[in-house]
C-alpha positions as CSV (number, residue, x, y, z in Angstrom):
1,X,-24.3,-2.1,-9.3
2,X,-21.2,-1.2,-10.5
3,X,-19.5,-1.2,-14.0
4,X,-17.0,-4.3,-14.9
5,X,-14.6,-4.2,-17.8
6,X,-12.6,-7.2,-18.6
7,X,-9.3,-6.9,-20.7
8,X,-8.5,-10.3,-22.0
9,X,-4.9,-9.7,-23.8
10,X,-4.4,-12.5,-26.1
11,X,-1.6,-14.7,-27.3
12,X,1.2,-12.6,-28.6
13,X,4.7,-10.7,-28.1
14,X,5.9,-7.6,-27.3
15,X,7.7,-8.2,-30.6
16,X,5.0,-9.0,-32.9
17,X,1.8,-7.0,-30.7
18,X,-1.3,-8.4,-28.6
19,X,-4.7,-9.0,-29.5
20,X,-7.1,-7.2,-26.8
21,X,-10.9,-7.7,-26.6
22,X,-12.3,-5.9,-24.1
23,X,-15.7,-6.6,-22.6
24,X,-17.7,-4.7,-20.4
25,X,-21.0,-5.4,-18.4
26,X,-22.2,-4.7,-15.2
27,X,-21.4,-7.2,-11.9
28,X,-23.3,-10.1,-11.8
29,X,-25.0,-10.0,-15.4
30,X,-23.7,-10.7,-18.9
31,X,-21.1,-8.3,-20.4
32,X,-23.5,-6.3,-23.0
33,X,-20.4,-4.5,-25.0
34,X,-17.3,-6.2,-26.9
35,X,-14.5,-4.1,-28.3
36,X,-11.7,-5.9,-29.9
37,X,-8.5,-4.4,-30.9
38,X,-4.1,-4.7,-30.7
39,X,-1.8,-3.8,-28.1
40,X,1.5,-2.6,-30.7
41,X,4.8,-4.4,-30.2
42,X,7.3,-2.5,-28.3
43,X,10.8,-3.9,-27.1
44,X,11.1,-1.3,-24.7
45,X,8.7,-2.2,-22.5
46,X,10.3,-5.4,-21.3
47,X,13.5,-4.5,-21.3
48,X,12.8,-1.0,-19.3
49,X,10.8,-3.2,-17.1
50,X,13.6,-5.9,-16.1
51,X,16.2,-2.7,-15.4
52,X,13.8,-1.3,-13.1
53,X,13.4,-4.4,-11.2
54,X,17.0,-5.4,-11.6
55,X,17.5,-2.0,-9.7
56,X,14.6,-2.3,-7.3
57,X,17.0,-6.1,-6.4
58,X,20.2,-4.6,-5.9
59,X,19.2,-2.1,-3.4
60,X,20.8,-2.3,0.5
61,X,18.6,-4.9,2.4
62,X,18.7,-1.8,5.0
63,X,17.1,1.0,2.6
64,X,13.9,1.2,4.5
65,X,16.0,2.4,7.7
66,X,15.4,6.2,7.9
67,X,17.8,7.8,9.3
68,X,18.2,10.6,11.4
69,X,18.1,14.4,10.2
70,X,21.0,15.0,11.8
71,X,23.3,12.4,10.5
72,X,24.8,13.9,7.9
73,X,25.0,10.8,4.4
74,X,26.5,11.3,1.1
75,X,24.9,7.7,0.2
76,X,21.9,8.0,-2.7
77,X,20.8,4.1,-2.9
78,X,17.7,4.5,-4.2
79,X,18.4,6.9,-7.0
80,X,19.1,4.6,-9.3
81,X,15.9,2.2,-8.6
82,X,14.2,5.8,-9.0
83,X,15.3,6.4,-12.6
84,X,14.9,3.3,-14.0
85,X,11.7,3.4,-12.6
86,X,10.6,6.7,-14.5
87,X,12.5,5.4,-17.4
88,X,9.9,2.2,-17.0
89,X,6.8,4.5,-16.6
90,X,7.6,6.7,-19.7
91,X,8.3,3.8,-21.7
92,X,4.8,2.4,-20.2
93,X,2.3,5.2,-20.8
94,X,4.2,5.9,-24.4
95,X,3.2,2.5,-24.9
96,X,-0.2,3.0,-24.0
97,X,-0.7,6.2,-25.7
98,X,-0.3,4.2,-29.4
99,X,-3.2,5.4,-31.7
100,X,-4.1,1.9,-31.6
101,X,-4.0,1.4,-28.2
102,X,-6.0,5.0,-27.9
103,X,-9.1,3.9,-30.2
104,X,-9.5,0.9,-27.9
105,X,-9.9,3.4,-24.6
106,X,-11.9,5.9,-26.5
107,X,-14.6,3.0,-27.4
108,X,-14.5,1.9,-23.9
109,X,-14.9,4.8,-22.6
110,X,-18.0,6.4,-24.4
111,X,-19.3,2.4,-23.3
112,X,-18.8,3.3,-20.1
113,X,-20.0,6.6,-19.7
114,X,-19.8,6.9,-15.4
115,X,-17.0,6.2,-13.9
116,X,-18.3,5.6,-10.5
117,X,-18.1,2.2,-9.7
118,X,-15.9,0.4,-11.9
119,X,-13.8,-2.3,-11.6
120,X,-10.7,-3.5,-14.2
121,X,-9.9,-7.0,-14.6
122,X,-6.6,-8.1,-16.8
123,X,-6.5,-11.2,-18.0
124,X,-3.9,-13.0,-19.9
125,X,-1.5,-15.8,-20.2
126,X,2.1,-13.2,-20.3
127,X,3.6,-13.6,-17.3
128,X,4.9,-10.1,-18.2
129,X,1.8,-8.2,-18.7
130,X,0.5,-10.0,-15.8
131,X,3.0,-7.4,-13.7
132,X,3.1,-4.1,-15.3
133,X,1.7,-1.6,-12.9
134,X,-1.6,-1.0,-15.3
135,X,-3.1,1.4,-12.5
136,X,-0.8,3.7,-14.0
137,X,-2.8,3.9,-17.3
């Protein structure tokens, strides 16, 4: 069987934080750990978040046409969707490396112990966090 944790991100902001509790169990049986904890505020992340997807919008409906090695193009669409993007994923993963936000994975992960088998689950009522790419934790 494998291992099932369960982050259920409470009511909150990304100006004022997020309460976390975290539970983990094994499929089909009762969670046999809780953790509770905050998620800090940071601004950044929504608002790096909307330019990358702003950008991501405004490409060419033709980006996805590759084109030739031998056609010579002085056209960079994408390169703007690709910063915003890092910008995004920097912002992200500073976010997630808050010492708060670092005691919760520590405690999680001495819970944890094997890493074989185990499945995230996000849950919350932010449309927002609902989104962010959290494979990328």
């Amino acid at each position: 069987m494998g291992k099932l944790i369960i982050f259920e991100i409470g009511e909150g902001s990304f100006e004022k934080g997020f309460p976390v509790k975290i539970r983990i169990g094994e499929d089909g049986k009762p969670h046999f750990a809780e953790i509770s904890g905050r998620f800090p505020p940071d601004l950044e992340i929504p608002q790096t978040y909307y330019e990358w997807q702003s950008a991501y919008y405004q490409l060419p409906g033709n980006w996805l046409i590759t084109v030739p090695q031998t056609q010579i193009t002085n056209v960079s669409t994408t390169e703007i969707c690709d910063t915003a993007a890092k910008k995004f994923q920097s912002s992200f993963n500073n976010w997630l490396n808050q010492p708060s936000v670092r005691k919760l994975e520590r405690q999680f992960l001495q819970k944890i112990g094997d890493w074989h088998n185990v499945r995230f689950i996000v849950q919350t009522q932010d449309s927002l966090l609902r989104r962010l790419p959290w494979h990328l934790w």
